[in-house]
C-alpha positions in Angstrom: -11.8 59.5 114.8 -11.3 57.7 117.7 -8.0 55.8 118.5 -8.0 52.6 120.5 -5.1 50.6 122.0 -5.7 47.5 123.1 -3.3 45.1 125.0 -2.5 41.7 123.5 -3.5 38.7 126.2 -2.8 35.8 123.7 -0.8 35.3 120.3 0.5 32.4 118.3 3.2 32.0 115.9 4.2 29.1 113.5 7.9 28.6 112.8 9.7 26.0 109.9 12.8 25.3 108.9 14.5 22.6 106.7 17.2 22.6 110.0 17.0 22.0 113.6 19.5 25.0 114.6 17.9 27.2 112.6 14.4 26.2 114.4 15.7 27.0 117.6 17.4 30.2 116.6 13.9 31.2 114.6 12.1 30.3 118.1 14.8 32.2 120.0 14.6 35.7 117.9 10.3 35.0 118.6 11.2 35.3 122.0 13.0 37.9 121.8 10.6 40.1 120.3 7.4 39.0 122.3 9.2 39.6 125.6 9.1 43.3 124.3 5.6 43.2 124.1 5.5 41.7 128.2 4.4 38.1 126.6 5.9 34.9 128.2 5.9 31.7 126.6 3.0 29.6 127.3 3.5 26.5 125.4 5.5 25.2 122.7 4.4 22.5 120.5 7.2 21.1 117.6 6.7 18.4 114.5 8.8 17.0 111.6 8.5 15.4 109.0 9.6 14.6 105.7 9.4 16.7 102.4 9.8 13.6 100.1 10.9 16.2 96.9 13.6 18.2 98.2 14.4 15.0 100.4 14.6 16.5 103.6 13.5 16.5 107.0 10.9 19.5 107.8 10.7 20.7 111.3 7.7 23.0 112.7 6.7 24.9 115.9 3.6 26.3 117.4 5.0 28.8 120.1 1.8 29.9 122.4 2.6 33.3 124.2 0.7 34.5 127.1 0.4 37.6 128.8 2.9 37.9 132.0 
């Protein structure tokens, strides 16, 4: 059996929320956890829009974290 630990160079998450705070915190706790792991954030890309059926707005982010 042979055991192999590899670092991680790259990794992307996807965040939502129905609320902008909550986004922000969501993004904030990633953070949090990925500097742990010696990843930096690389890039950060965000979107809303609207959920016509619960009549809200939607907001989204793509946090990109690279290797320090």
């Amino acid at each position: 059996m042979e055991i192999s630990l590899d670092m991680i160079k790259d990794k992307v998450e996807c965040v939502q929320a129905y609320d902008l705070k909550e986004l922000e915190r969501m993004i904030e706790d990633r953070i949090g956890i990925n500097k742990a792991l010696m990843l930096r954030v690389k890039h950060v890309q965000h979107q809303v829009t609207y959920h016509p059926i619960l009549n809200k707005m939607l907001y989204s982010a793509v946090v990109h974290f690279a290797m320090e």
